[in-house]
N, C-alpha and C positions, 0 to 999 in steps of 0.2 A: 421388684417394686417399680411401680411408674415413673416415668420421669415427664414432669412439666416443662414442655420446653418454650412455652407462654409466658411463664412468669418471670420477672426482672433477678436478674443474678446477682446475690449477694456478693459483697467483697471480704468475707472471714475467712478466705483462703490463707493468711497470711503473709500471703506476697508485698513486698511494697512496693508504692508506686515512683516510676523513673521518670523526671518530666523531659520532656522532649527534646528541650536543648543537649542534654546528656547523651541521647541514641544517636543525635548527629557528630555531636563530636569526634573527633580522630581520636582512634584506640591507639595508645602505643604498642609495638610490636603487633600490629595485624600486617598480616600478609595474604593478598593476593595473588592466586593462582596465574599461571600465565605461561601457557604453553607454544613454544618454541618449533615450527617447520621451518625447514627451508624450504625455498624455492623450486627444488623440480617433487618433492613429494607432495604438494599443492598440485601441480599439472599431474600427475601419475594417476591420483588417485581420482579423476573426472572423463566419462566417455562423453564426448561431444555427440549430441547431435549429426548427423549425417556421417559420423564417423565409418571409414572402410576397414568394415570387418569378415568381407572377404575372405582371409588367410588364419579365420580361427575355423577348426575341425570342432564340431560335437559327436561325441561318441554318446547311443543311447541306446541301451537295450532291449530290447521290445519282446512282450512277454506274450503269447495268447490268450485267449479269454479262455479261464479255467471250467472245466465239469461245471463247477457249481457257481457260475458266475452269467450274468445277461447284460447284456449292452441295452440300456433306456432308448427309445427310438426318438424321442422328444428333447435331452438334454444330452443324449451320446455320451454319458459316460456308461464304466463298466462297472456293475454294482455287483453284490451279494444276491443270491437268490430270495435268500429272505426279505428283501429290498421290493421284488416284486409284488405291485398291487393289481394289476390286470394284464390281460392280453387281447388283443384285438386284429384278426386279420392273422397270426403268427406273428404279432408282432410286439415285445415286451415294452412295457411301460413301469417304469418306478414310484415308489408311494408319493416321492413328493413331490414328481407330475401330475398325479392324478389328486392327489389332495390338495 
């Protein structure tokens, strides 16, 4: 079924109404979240800017481009063959460079 979402909404939902002085009030027994760091897992968890990271190693495996795999000449990456939309010169181009 349609729904009108033009027309003014009725109130026969049975809900009643709270007036607003009530939603400000202080609930008893509400509590507030209120989570606890200390002071150096504040700084630990922040890389500054200009920071020397010099004496971090990456280790990264580097795979070749497979049979059935072409490097895009336009966006370099290494796509799927079925990826390929032309070639021009020996040189592959991916669909959504050329599209």
């Amino acid at each position: 079924m349609a729904q009108d979402y033009d027309a003014p909404r009725g109130t026969d939902d049975g809900s009643e109404t709270i007036p607003l002085e009530g939603l400000n009030a202080p609930r008893e027994g509400a509590r507030t979240a209120v989570m606890e760091l200390d002071e150096p897992d504040l700084v630990d968890g922040f890389d500054l800017p200009g920071a020397d990271l010099s004496g971090i190693e990456l280790t990264v495996e580097v795979v070749p481009v497979q049979a059935d795999e072409f490097t895009c000449m336009s966006c370099f990456l290494v796509r799927h063959r079925t990826q390929k939309a032309t070639e021009k010169n020996g040189l592959s181009y991916c669909a959504d460079c050329e599209g």
